[in-house]
N, CA, C and O atoms as a Tinker XYZ file with bonds, in Angstrom:
   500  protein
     1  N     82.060000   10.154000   87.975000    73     2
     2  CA    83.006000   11.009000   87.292000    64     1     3
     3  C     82.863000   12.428000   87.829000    63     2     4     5
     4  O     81.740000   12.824000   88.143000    81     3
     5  N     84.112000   13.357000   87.977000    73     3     6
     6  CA    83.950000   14.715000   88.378000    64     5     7
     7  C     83.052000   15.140000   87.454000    63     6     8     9
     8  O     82.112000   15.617000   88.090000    81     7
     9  N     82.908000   15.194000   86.644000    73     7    10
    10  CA    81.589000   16.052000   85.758000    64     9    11
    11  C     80.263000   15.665000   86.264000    63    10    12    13
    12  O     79.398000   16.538000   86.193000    81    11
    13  N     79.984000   14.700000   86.686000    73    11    14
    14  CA    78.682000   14.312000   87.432000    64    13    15
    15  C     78.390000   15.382000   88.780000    63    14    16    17
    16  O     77.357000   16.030000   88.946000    81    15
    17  N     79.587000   15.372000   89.674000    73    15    18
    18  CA    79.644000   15.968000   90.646000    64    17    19
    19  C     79.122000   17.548000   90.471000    63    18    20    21
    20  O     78.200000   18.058000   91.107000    81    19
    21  N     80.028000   18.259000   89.342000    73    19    22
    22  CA    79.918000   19.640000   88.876000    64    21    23
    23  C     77.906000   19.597000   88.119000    63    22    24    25
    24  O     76.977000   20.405000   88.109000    81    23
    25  N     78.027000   18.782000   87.830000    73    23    26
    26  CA    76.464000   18.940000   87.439000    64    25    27
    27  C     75.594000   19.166000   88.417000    63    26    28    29
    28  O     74.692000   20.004000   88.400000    81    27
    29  N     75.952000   18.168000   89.564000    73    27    30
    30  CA    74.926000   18.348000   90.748000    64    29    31
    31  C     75.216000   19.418000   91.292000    63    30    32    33
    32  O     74.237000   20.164000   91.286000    81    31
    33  N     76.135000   19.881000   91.787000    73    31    34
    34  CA    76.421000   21.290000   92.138000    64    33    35
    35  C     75.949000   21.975000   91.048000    63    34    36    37
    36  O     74.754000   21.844000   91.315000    81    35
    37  N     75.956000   22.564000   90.092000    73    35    38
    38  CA    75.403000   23.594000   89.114000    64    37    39
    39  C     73.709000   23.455000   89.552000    63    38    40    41
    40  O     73.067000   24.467000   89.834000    81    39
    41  N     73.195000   22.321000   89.566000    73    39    42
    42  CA    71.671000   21.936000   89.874000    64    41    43
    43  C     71.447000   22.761000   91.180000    63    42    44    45
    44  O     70.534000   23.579000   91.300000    81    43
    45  N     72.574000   22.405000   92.365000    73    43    46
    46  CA    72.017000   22.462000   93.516000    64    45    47
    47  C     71.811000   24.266000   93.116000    63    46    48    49
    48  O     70.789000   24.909000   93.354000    81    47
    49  N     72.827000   24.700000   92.591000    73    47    50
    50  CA    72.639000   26.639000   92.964000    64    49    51
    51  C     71.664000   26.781000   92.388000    63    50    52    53
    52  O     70.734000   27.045000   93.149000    81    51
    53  N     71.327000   26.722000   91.099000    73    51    54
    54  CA    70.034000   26.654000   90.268000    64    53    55
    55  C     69.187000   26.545000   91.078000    63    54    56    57
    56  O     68.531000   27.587000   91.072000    81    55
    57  N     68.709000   25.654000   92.000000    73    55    58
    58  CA    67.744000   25.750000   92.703000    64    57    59
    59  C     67.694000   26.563000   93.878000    63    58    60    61
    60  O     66.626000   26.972000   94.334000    81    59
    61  N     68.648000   26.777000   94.313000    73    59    62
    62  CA    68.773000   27.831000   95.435000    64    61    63
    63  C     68.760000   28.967000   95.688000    63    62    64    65
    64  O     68.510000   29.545000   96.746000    81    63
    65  N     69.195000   29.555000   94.131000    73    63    66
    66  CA    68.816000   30.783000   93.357000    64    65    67
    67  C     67.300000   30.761000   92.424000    63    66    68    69
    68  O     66.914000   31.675000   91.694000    81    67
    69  N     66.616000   29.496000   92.674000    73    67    70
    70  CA    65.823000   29.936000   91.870000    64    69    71
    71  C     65.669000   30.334000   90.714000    63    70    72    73
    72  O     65.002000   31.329000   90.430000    81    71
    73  N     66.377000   29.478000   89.739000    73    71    74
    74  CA    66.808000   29.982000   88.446000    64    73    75
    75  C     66.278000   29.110000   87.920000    63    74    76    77
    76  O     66.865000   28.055000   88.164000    81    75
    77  N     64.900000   28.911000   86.901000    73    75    78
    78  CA    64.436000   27.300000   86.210000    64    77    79
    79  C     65.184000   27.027000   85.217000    63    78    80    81
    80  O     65.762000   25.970000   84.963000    81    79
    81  N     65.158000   28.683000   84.254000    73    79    82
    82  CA    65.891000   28.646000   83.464000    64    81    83
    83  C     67.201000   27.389000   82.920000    63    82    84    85
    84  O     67.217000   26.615000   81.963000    81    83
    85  N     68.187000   27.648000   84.021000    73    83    86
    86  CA    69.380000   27.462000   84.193000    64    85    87
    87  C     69.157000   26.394000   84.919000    63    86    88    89
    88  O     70.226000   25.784000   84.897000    81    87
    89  N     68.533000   25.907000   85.441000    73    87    90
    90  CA    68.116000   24.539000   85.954000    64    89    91
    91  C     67.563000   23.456000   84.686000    63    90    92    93
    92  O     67.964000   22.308000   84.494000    81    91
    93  N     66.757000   24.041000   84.080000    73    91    94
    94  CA    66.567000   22.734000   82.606000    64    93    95
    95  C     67.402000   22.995000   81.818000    63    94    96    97
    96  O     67.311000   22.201000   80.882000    81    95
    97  N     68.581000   24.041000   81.607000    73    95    98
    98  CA    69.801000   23.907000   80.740000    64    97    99
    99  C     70.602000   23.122000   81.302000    63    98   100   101
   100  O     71.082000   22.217000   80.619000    81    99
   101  N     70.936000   23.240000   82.578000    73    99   102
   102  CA    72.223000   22.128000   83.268000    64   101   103
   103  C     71.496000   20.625000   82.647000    63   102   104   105
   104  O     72.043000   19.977000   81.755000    81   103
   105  N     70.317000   20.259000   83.225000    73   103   106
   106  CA    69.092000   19.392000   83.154000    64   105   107
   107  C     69.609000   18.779000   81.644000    63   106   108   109
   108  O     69.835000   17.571000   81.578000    81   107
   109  N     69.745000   19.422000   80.733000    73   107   110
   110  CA    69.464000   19.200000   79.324000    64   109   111
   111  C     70.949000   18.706000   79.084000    63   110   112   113
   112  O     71.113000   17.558000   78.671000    81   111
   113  N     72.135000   19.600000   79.347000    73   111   114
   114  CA    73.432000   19.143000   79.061000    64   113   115
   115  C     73.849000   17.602000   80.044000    63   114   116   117
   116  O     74.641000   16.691000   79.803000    81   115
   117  N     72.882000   17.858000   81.235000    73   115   118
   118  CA    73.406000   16.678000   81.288000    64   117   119
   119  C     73.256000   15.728000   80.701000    63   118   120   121
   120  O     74.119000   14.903000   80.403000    81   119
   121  N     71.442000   15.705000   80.299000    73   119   122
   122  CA    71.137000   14.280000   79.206000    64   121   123
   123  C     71.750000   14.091000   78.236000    63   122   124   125
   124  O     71.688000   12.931000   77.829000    81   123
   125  N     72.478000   14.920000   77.540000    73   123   126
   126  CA    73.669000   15.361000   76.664000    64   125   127
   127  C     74.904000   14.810000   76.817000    63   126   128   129
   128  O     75.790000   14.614000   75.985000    81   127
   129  N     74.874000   14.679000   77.492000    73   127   130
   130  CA    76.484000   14.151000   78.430000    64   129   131
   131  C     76.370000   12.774000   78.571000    63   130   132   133
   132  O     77.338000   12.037000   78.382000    81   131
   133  N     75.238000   12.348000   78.897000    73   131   134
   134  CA    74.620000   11.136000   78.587000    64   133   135
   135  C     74.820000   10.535000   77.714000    63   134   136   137
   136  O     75.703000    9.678000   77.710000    81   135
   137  N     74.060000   10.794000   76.695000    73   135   138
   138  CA    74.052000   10.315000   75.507000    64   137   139
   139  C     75.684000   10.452000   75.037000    63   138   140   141
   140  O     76.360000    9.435000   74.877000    81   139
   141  N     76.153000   11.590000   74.866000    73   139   142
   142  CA    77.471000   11.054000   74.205000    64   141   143
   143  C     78.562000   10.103000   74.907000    63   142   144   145
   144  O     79.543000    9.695000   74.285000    81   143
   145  N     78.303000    9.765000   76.319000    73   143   146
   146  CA    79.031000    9.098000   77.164000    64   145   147
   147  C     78.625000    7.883000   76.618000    63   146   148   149
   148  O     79.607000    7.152000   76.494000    81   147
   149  N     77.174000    7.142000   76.085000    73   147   150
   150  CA    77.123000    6.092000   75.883000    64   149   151
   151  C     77.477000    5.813000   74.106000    63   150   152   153
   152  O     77.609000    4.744000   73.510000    81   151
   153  N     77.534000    6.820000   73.742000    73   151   154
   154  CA    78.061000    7.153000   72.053000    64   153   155
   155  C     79.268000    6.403000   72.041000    63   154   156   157
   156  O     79.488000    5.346000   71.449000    81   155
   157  N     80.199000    7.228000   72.931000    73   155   158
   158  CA    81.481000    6.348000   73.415000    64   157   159
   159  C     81.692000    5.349000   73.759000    63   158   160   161
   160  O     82.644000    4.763000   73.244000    81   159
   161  N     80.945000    4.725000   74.732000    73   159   162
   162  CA    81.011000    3.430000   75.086000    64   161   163
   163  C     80.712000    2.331000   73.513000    63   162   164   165
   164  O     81.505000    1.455000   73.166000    81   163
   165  N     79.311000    2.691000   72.713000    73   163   166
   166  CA    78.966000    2.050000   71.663000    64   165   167
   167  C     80.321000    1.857000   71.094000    63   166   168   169
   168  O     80.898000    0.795000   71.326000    81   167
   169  N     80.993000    2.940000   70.242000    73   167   170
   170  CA    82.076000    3.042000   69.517000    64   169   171
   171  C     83.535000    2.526000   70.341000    63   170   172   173
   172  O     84.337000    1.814000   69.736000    81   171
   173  N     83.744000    2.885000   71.529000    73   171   174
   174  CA    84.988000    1.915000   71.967000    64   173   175
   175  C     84.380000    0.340000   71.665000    63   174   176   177
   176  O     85.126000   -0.512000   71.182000    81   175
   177  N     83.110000    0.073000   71.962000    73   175   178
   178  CA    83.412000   -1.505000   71.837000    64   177   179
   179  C     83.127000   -1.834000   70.403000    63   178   180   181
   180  O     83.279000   -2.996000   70.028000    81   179
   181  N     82.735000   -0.927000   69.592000    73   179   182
   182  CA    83.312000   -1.028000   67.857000    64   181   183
   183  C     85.004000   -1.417000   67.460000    63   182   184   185
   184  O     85.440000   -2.447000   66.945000    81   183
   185  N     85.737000   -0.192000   67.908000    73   183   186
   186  CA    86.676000   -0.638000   67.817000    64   185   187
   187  C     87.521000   -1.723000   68.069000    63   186   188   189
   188  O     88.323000   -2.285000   67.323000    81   187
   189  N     86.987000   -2.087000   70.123000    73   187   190
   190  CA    87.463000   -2.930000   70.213000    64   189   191
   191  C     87.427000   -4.542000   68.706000    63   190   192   193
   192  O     88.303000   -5.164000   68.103000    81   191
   193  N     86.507000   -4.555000   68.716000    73   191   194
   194  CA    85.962000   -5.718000   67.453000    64   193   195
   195  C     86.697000   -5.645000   66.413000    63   194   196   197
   196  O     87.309000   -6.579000   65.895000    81   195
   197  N     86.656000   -4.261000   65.983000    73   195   198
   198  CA    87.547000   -3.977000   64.721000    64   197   199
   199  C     89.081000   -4.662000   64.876000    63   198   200   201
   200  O     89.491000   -5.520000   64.093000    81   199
   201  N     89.988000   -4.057000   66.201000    73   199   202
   202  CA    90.876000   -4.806000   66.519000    64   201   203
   203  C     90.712000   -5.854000   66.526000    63   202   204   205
   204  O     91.339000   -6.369000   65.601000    81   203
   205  N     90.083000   -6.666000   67.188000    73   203   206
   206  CA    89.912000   -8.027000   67.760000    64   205   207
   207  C     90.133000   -8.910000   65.718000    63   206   208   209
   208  O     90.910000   -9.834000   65.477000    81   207
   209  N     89.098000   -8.148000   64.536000    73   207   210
   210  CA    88.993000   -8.508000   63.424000    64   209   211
   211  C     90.466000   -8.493000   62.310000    63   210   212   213
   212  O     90.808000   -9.245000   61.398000    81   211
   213  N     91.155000   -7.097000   62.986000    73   211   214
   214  CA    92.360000   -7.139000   62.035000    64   213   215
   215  C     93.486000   -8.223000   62.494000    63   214   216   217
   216  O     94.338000   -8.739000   61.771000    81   215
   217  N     93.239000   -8.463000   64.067000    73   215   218
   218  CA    94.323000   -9.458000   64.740000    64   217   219
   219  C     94.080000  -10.682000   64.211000    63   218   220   221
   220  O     95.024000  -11.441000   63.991000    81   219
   221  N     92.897000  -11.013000   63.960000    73   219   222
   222  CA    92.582000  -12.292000   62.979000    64   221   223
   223  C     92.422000  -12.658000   61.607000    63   222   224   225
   224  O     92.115000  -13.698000   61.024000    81   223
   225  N     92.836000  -11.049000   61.136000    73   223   226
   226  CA    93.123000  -11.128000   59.487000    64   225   227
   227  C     94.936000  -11.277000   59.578000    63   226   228   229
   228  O     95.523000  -12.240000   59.086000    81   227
   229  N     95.405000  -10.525000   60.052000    73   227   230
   230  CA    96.648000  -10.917000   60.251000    64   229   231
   231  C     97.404000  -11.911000   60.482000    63   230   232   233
   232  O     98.511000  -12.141000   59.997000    81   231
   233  N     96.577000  -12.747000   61.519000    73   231   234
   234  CA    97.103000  -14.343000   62.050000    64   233   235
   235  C     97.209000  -15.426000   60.919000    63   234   236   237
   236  O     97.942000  -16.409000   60.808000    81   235
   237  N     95.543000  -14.551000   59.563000    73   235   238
   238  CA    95.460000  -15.409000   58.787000    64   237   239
   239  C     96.314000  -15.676000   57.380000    63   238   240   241
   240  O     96.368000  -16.570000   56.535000    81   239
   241  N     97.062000  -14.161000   57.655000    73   239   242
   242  CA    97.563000  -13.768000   56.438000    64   241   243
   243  C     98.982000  -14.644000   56.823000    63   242   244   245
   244  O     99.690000  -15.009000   55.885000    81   243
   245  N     99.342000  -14.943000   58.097000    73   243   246
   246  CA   100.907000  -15.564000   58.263000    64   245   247
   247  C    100.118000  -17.221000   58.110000    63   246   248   249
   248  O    101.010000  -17.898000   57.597000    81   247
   249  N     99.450000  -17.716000   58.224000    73   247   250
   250  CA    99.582000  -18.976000   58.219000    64   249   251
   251  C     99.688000  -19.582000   56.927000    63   250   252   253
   252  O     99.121000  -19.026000   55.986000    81   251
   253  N    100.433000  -20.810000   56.711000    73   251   254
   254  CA   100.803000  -21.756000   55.909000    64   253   255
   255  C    100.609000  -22.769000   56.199000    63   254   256   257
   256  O    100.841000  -23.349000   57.260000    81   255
   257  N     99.747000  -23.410000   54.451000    73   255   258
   258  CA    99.475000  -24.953000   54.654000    64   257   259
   259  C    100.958000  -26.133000   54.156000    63   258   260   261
   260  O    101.658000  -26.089000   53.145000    81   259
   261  N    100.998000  -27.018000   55.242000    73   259   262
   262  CA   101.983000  -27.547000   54.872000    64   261   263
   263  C    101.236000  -29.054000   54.207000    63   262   264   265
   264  O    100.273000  -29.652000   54.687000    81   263
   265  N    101.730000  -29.278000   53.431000    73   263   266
   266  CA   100.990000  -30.465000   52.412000    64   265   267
   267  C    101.620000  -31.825000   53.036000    63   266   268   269
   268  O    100.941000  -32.851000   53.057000    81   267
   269  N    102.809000  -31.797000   53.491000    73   267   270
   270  CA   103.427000  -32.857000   53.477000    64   269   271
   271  C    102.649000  -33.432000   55.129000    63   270   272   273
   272  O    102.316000  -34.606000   55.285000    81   271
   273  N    102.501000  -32.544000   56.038000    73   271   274
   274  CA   101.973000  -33.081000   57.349000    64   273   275
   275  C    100.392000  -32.591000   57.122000    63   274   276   277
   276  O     99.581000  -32.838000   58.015000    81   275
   277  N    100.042000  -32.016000   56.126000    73   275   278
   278  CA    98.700000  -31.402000   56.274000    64   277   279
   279  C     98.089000  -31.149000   57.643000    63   278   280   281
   280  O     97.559000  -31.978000   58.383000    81   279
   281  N     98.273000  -29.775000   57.850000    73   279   282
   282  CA    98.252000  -29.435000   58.663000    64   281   283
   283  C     98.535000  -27.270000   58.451000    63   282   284   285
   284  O     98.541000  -26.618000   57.407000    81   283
   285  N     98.632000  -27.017000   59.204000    73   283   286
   286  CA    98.778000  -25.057000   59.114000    64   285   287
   287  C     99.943000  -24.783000   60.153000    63   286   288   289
   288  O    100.023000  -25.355000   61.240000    81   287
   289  N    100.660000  -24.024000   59.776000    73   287   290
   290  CA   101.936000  -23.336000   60.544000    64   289   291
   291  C    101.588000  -21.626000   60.987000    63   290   292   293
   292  O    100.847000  -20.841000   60.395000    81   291
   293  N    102.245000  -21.447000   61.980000    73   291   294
   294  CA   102.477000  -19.552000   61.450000    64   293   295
   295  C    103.883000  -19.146000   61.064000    63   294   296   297
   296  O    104.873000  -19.554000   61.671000    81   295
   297  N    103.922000  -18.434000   60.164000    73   295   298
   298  CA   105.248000  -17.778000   59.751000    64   297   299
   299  C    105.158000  -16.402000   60.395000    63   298   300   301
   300  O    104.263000  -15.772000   60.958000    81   299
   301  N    106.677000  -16.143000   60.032000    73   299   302
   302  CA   106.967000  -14.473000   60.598000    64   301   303
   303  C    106.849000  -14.013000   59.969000    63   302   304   305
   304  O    106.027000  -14.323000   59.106000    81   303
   305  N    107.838000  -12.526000   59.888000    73   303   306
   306  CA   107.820000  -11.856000   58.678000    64   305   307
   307  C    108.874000  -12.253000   57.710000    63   306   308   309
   308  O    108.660000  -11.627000   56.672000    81   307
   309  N    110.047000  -13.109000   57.574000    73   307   310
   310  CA   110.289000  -13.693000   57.134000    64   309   311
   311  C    109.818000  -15.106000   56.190000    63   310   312   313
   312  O    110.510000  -15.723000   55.379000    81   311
   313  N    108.340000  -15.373000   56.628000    73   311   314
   314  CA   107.827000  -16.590000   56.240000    64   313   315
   315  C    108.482000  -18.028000   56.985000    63   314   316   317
   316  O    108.194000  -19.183000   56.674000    81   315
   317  N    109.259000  -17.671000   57.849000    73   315   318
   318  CA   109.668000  -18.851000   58.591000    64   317   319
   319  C    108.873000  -19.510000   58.863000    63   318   320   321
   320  O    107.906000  -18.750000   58.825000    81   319
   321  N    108.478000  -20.538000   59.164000    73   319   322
   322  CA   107.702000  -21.424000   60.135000    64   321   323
   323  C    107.933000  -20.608000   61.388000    63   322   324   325
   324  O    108.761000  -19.697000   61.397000    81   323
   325  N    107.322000  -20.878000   62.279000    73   323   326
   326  CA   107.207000  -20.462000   63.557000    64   325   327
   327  C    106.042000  -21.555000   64.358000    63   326   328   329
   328  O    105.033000  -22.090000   63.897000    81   327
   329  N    106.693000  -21.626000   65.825000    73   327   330
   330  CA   105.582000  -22.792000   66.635000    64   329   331
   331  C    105.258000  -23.975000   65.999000    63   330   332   333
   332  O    105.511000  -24.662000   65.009000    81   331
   333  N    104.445000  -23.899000   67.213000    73   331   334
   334  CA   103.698000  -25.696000   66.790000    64   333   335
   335  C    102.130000  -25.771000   65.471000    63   334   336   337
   336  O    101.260000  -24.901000   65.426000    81   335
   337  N    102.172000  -26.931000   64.631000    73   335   338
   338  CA   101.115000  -26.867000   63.615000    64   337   339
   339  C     99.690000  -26.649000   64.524000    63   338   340   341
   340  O     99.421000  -26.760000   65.720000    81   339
   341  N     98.938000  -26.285000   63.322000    73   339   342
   342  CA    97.241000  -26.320000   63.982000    64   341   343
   343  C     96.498000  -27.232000   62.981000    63   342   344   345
   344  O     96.717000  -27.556000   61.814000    81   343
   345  N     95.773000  -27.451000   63.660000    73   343   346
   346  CA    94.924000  -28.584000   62.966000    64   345   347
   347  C     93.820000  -28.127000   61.578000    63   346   348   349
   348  O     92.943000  -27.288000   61.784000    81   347
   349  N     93.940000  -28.603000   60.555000    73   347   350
   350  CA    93.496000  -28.010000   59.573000    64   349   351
   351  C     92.282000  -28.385000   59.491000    63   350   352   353
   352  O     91.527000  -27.555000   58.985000    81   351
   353  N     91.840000  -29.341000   59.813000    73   351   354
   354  CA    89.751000  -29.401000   60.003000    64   353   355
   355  C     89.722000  -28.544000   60.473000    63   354   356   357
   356  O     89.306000  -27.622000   59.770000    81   355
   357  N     90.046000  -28.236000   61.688000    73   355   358
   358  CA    89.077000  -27.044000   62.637000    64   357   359
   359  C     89.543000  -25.977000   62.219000    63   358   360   361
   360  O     88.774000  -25.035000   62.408000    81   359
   361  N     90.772000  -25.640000   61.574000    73   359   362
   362  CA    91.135000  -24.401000   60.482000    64   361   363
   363  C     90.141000  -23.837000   59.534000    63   362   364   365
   364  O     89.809000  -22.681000   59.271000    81   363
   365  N     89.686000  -25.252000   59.005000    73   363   366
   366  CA    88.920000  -25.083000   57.608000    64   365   367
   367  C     87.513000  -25.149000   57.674000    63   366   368   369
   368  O     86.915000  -24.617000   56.738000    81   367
   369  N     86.716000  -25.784000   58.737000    73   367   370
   370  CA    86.107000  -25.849000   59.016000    64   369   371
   371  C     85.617000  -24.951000   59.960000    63   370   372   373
   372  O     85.024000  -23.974000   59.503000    81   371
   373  N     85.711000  -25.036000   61.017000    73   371   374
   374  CA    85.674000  -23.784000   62.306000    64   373   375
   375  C     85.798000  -22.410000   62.138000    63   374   376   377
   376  O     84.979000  -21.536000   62.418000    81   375
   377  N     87.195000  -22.281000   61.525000    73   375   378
   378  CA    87.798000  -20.688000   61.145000    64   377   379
   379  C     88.446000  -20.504000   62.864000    63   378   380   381
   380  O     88.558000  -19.420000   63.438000    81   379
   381  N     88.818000  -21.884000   63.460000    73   379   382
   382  CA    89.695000  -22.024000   65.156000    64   381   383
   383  C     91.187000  -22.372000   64.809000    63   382   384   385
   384  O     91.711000  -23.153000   64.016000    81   383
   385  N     91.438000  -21.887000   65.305000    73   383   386
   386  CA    93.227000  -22.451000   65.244000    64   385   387
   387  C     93.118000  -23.323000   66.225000    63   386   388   389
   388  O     92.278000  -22.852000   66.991000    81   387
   389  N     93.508000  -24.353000   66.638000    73   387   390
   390  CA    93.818000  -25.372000   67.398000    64   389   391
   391  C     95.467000  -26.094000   67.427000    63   390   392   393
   392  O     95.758000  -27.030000   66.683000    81   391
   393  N     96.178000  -25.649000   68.140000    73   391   394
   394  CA    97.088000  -26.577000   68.690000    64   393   395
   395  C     97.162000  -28.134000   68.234000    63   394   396   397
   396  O     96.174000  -28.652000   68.756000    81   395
   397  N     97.927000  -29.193000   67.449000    73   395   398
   398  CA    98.152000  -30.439000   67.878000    64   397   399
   399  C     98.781000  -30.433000   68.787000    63   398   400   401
   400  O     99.490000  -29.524000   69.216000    81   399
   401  N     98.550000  -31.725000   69.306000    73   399   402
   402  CA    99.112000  -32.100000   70.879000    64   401   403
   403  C     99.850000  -33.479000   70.490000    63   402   404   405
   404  O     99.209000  -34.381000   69.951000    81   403
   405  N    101.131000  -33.599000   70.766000    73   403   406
   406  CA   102.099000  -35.182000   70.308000    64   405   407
   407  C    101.158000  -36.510000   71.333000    63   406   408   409
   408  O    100.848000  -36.617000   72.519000    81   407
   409  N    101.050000  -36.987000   70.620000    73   407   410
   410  CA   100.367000  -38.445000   70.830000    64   409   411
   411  C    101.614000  -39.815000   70.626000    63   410   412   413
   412  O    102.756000  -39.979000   71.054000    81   411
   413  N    100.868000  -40.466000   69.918000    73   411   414
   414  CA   102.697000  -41.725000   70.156000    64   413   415
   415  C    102.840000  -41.811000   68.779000    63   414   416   417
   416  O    102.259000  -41.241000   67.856000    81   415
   417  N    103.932000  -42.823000   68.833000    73   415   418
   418  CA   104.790000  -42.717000   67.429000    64   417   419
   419  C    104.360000  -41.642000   66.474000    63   418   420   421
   420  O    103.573000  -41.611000   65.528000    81   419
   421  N    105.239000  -40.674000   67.116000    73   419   422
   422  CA   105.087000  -39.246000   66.012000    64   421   423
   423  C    104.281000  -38.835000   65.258000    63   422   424   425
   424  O    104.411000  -38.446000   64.097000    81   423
   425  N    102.995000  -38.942000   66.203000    73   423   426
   426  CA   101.660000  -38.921000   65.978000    64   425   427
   427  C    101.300000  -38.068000   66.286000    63   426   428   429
   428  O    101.771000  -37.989000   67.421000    81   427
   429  N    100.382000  -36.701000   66.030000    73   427   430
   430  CA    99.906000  -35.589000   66.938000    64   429   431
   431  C     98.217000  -35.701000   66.872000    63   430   432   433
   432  O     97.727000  -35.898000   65.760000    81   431
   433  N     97.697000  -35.630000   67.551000    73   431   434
   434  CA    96.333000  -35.330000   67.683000    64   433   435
   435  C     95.696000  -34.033000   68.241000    63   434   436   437
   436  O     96.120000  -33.473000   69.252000    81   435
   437  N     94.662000  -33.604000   67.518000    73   435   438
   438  CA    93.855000  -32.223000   67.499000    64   437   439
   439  C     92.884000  -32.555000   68.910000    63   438   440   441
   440  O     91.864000  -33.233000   68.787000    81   439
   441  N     93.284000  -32.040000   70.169000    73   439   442
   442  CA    92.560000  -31.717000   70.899000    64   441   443
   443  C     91.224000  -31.899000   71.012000    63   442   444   445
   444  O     90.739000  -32.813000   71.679000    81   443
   445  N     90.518000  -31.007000   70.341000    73   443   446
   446  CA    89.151000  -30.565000   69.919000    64   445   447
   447  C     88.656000  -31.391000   68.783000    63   446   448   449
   448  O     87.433000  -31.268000   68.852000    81   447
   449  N     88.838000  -31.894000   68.129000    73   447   450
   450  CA    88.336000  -32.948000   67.044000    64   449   451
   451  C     88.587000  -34.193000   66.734000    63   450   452   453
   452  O     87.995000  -34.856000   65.883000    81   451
   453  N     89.727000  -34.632000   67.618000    73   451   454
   454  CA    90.820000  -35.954000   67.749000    64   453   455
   455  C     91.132000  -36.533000   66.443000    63   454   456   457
   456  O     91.111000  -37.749000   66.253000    81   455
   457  N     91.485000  -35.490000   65.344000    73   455   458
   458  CA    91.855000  -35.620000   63.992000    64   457   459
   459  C     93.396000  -36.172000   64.642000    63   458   460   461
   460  O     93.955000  -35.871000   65.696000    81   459
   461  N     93.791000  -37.074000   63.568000    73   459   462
   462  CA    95.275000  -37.734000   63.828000    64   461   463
   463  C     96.124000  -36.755000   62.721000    63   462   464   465
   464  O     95.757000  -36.251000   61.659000    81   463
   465  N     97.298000  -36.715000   63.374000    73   463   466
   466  CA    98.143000  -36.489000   62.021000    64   465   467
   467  C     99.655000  -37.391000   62.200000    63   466   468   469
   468  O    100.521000  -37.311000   63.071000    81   467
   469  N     99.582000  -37.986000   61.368000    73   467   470
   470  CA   100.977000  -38.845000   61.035000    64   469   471
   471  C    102.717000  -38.009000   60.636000    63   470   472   473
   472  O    103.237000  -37.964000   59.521000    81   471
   473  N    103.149000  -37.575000   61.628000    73   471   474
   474  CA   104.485000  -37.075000   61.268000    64   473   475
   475  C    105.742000  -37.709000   61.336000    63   474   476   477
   476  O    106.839000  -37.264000   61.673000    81   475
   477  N    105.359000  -38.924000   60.922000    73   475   478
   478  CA   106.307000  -39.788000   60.654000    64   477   479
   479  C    106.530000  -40.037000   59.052000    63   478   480   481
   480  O    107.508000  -40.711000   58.728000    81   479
   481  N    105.665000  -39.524000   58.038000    73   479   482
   482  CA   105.451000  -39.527000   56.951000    64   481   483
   483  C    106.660000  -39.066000   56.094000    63   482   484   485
   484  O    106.891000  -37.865000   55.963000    81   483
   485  N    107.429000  -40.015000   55.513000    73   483   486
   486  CA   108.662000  -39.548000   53.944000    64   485   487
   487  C    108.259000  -38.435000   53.757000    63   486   488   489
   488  O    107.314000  -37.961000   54.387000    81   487
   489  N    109.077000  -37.656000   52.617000    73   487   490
   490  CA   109.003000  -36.870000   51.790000    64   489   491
   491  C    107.647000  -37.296000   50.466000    63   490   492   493
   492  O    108.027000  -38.001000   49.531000    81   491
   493  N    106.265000  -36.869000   50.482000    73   491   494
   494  CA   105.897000  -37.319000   49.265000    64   493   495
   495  C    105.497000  -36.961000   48.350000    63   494   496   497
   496  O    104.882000  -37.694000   47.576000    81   495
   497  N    105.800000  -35.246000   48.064000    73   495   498
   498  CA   106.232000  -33.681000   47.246000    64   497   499
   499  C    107.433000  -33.872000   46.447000    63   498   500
   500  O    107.903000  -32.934000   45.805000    81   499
């Protein structure tokens, strides 16, 4: 970073002038500079998490259990349905959203747990 650069230059005159003084002050701001550079780093990857946490309170707040395929949807802001179901073991269990994947006679199966779900099923609500 240019501030690294300006440090070493401030160091180099300091020493060339013979200044100690002003040589363990540069010295000092830089460890300074340090430390809050990694302050920053700590706290960006706070946030990042924080984001990463509200994107998954949110995902959780749109999903809907559907009783009749048992199984989880996402809605919009409308509450529409939206996409394909996720598999509700690994919903409920995991805290994973998982994709079903269509299998045969209107059958879907969970990827990751090979839970079946029957969507060939009447009305039985």
């Amino acid at each position: 970073m240019a501030f690294y650069e300006s440090f070493k230059d401030a160091i180099s005159l300091a020493r060339e002038y013979k200044n100690s003084d002003l040589y363990e002050k540069i010295l000092e701001l830089q460890a300074q500079t340090n430390e809050l550079e990694e302050e920053s780093i700590q706290k960006s990857k706070i946030i990042v998490k924080k984001n990463e946490e509200i994107k998954k309170l949110k995902f959780k707040e749109n999903l809907v259990y559907d009783k009749k395929y048992n199984c989880y949807y996402s809605t919009n802001e409308d509450n529409e349905i939206i996409g394909q179901p996720y598999c509700a073991r690994c919903w409920e269990k995991e805290d994973v959203a998982i994709h079903l994947m269509n299998s045969v006679n209107d059958y879907k199966i969970c990827p990751e747990c090979d839970t079946n779900y029957d969507f060939k099923k009447k009305d039985l609500y």
